[in-house]
Every structure is written in C-alpha cells, then in structure tokens.
C-alpha positions in Angstrom: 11.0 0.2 25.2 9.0 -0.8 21.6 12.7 -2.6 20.4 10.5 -3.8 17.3 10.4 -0.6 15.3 14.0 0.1 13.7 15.1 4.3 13.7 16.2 5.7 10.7 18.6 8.7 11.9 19.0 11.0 8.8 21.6 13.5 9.2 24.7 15.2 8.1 25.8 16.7 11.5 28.4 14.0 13.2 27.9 15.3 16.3 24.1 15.4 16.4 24.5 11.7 15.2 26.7 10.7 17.9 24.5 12.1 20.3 21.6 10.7 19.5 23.6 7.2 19.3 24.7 7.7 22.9 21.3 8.6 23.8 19.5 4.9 22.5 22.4 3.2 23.8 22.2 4.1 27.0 18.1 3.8 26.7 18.9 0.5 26.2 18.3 0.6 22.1 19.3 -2.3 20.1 22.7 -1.4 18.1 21.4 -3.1 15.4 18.1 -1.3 15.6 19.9 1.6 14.2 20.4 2.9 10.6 22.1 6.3 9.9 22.2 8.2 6.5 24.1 11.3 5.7 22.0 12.7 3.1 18.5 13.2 2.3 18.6 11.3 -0.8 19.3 8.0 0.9 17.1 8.8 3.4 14.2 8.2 0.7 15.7 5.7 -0.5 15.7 3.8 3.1 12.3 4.7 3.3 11.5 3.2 0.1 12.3 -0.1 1.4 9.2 -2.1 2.3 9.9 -2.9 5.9 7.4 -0.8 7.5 8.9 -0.7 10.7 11.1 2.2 10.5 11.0 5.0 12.6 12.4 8.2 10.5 14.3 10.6 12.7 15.7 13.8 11.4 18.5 15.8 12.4 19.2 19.1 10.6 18.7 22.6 9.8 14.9 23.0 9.0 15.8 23.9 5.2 15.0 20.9 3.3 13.8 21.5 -0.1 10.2 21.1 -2.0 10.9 17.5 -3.6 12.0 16.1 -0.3 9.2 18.0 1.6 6.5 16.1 -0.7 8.6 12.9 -0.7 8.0 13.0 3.0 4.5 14.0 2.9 3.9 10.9 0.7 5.6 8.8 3.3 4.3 9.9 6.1 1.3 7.0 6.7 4.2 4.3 6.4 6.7 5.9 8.9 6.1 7.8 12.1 7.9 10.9 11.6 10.1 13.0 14.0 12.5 15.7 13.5 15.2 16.5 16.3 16.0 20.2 15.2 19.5 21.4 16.0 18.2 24.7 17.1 15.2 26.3 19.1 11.6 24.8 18.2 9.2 27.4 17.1 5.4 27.4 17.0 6.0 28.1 12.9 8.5 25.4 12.8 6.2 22.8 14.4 3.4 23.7 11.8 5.3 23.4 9.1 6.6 19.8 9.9 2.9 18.7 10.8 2.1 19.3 7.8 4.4 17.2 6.0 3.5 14.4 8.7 6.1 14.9 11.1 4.3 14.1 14.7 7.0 15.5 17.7 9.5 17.9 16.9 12.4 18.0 19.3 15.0 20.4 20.3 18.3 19.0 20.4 20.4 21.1 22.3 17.1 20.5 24.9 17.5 16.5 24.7 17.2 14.1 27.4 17.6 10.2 27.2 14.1 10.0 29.0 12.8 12.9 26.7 13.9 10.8 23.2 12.9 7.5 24.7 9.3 8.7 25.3 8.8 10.5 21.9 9.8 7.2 20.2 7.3 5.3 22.0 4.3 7.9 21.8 5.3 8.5 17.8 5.3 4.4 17.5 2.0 3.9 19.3 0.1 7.3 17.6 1.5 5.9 14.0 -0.2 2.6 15.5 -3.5 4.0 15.6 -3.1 6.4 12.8 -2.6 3.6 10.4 -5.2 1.8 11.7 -7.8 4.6 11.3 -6.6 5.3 7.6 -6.9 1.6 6.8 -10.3 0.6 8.0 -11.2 4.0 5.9 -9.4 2.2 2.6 -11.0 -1.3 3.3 -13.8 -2.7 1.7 -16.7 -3.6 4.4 -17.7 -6.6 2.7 -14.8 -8.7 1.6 -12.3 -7.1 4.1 -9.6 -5.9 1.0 -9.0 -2.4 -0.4 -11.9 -0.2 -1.6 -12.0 2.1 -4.8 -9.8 4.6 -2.5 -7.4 2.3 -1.0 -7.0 0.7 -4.1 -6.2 3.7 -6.2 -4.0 5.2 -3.4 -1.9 1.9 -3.0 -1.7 1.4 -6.9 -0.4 4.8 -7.7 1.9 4.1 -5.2 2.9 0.9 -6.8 2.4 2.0 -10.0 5.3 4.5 -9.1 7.6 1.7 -7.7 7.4 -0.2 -11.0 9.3 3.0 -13.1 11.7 3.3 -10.4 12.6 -0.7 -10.7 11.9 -1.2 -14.5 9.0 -3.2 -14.0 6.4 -4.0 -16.0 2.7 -3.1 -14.0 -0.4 -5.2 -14.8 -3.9 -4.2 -14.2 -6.1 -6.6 -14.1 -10.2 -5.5 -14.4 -12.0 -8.3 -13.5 -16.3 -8.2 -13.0 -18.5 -10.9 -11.4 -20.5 -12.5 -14.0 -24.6 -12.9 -13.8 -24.5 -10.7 -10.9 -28.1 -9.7 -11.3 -28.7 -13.4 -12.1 -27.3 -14.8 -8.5 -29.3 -12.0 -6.2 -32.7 -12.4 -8.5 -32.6 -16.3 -7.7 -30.9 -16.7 -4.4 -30.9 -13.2 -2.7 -28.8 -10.9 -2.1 -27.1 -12.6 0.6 -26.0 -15.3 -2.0 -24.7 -12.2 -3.7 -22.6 -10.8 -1.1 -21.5 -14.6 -0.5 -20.0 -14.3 -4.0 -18.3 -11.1 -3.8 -16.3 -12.6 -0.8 -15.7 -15.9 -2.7 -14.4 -14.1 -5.9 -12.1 -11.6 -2.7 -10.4 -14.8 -1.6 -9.9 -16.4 -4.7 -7.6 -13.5 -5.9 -5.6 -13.3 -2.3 -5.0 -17.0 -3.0 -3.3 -16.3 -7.0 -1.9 -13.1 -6.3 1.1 -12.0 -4.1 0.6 -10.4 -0.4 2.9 -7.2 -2.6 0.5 -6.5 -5.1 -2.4 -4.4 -4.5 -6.3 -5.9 -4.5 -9.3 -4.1 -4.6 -12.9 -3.9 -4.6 -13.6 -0.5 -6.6 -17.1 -1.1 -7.6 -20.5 -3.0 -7.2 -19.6 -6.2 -8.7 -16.3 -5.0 -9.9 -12.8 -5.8 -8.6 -8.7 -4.7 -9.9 -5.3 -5.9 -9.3 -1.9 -4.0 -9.6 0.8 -6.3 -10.2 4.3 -6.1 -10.8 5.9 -8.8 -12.6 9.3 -9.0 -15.5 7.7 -9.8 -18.5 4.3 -10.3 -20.0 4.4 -14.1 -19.6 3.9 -13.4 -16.0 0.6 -11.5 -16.3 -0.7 -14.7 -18.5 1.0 -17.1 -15.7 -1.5 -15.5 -13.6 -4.5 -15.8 -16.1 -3.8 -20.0 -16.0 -3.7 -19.5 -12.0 -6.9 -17.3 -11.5 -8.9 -20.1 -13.8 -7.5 -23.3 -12.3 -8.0 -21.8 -8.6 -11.9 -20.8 -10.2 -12.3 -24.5 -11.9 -10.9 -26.0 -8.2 -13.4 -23.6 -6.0 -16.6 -24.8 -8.0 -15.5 -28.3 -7.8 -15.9 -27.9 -4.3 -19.1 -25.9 -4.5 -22.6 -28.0 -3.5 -24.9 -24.7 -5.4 -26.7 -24.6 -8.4 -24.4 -22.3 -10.5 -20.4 -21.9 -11.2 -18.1 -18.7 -9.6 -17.5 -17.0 -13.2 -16.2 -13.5 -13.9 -15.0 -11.4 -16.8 -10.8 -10.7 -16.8 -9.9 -7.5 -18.7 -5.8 -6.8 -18.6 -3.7 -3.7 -19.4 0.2 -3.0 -19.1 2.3 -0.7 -18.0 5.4 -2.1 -19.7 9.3 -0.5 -19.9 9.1 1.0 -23.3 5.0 2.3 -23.1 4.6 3.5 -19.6 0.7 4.6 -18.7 -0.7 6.1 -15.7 -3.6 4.7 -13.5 -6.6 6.5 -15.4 -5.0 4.8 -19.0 -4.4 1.7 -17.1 -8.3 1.7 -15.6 -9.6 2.4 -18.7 -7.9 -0.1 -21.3 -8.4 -3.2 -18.9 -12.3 -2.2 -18.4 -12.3 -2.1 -22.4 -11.0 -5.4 -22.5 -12.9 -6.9 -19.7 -16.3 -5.4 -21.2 -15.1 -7.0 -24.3 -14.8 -10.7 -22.4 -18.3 -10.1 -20.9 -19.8 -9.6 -24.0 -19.0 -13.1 -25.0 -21.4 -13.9 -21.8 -24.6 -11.9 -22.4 -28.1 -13.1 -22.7 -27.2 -16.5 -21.0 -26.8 -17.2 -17.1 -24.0 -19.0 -15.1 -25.4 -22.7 -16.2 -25.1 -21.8 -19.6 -28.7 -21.1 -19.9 -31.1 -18.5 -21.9 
C-alpha cells in the first residue's frame, strides 16, 4: 500500500465516514494518514494547504455547487481526485466528475476493502504521471525552471494565495543584459551558458515557494510573497551580492549583468497578473536604459 500519500475524506454522512474508516483500517492504512472534514468548505481549505500529498476522497450526494465544482477543477493537478458516491454510478455521473478532474468514481454501497485499496493506489500512481506530463510541458528546456506558461499558471495561482493571506505579491521583471553582445562574441552556446547562470542565481536568492520563470528570450520573472515592501528590497541587496559573488568566481572576459524591474501587489492596491507584468517590464525597460550603447565591460 502507497502509506506516503495522506486521504482527505470529505463528507457529511457519519456512516459513509465510518465505513470508509473501517475499510483503510483493516487495509492496513495509517490512522494518522487520515483527515476527515464535514463540509465542503473545509475541504478547500485542506486542499489549500501546500502539502501535496493528499489524496481528496469524496463522499456525498453528487449535488455540489458551481463554486466548489471550479474550486475542484483548479485543484485537480495537485490532488488525485476520487468520489465514493453513496448511490449507483452512472455513465452521466462519471462524465461529469472527469471533468472537474475526478479520476475513479466509486459506488459505495458496492465497496470492497480490495476495491478502495486498489483505486487509491491506481489514482496515486496516474496523478504520478499526470503531474509529471503537465510539468515537463510548464518547464523551460534550457534552464530546467518554469516557462512563460508554467510561470503564468503558478503565479496566478500564487497571486490568488497572497489576497486570501493579506500578503503583499512582488513581481520581479528581470532581462539579461548585452544579450546580443555575449552570442556575437562568444556564440550562442556562451549565450545559452548565461541564461542558465542567471536560472541558478535566482533559485539561490529566492524561496523554493515562490514561483520562477523563464517567459521570454532573454527574459525572466519572479512571484514572491513577502509582509512588507522592505522584503522585496531585502531581495534586490541578495540578487546583487549573489551576482557580484558569481563573477568573482568567473575566469571570462565579461560580468553576469541584468536589468531588475519590480511591481507590487500590496494589501491596500491589489493588481492582477497582466498589471503586475506590465509595470515591472516598465520599470525594468527603464533600468536597461541606463545600459544602452555600452557592453558588459563597460565599453562603447
């Protein structure tokens, strides 16, 4: 049995719960593998928690409203999804919970111990390689973080989380400098080389939470959420003394450099990804301009 994935049991039926209790128990489930919730509203908010390890099982009449239906559907690449229905499984049924992500529906009064051990394991192994698939199509071939889709995906995500917690969110725009420069006079292997310096250099300031991506070219953004506004410049001082301590190290003819551009998403003045994308590439234009006509030595 996969004891590493926890189940999330959501249901307001006692008996079903009970049941399905029994049923792990005697599978030889971990007790403390086990969360129940009696409503759907702290359901979402379980799944809301960034364990991603949680298997979401769900017990009820199939009558759950629109909100929860999309709140499901935007969950539904972090948790494999299964409903055990307390009445008989229909082909109509079964359509409509795939659609929302859901991948086994189960009849309840049908059940078996060796029935509900099986789907757990085939629904933890299938989410394995679903995720999998949807990742390597949000990664960045190159430099191995998110690409313009992941990133946007993941950041609206994020950018989402930040309202619910009263955070602030910071974009940060950043954009290789003397791109053209680097591939003209070394190649365009030295310019890939680049790229993946600049990737690692923003794993190493930022957190493994916030969400890093390559969405362009030359171009790269962070989503981070942080208290105040002194954080976001806490991470400026970090991103230039990592920069200053990976060209001290460096035995080639020009300096890693790039243009930073930053816009919040605070408490009082919330924005939305498109605002957020568009006043830190404003202000990281506005930093590159400072640059132009002179390459990374300082030269004409």
């Amino acid at each position: 049995m996969h004891t590493t994935m926890d189940v999330l049991l959501l249901t307001d039926d006692e008996t079903s719960l009970r049941l399905v209790e029994a049923m792990l128990h005697k599978g030889g489930y971990p007790p403390e593998r086990l969360h129940c919730h009696a409503s759907w509203q702290q359901g979402l908010l379980a799944m809301q928690k960034p364990q991603g390890r949680i298997i979401a099982m769900i017990s009820t009449e199939y009558n759950v409203n629109r909100e929860f239906a999309e709140s499901i559907r935007s969950h539904a690449l972090d948790f494999p999804l299964l409903l055990l229905h307390d009445g008989t499984v229909t082909a109509e049924l079964e359509s409509g919970c795939f659609s929302l992500g859901v991948q086994e529906v189960l009849s309840l009064p049908e059940l078996s111990i060796k029935t509900l051990l099986k789907a757990l394991r085939n629904a933890a192994e299938r989410h394995r390689m679903r995720k999998q698939i949807h990742e390597l199509s949000m990664l960045d071939e190159l430099t191995g973080i998110y690409n313009r889709q992941g990133f946007l995906l993941r950041a609206e995500q994020t950018l989402a989380l930040s309202e619910r917690l009263g955070m602030e969110a910071n974009l940060f725009f950043l954009d290789a400098d003397h791109m053209k420069w680097v591939n003209d006079n070394f190649g365009h292997q030295e310019g890939d080389f680049l790229l993946k310096e600049i990737s690692r250099i923003l794993q190493d300031v930022f957190r493994r939470t916030d969400v890093i991506g390559r969405i362009g070219g030359d171009e790269f953004a962070v989503l981070a959420l942080r208290e105040s506004a002194d954080d976001a410049q806490g991470i400026l001082a970090r991103l230039e003394e990592f920069q200053t301590s990976v060209n001290a190290k460096r035995s080639v003819e020009y300096p890693i450099s790039f243009s930073v551009g930053i816009a919040r998403s605070t408490r009082d003045d919330r924005m939305d990804m498109d605002e957020l994308m568009e006043k830190a590439d404003k202000e990281m234009y506005e930093n590159k301009k400072t640059k132009r006509g002179k390459g990374p030595t300082g030269k004409e």
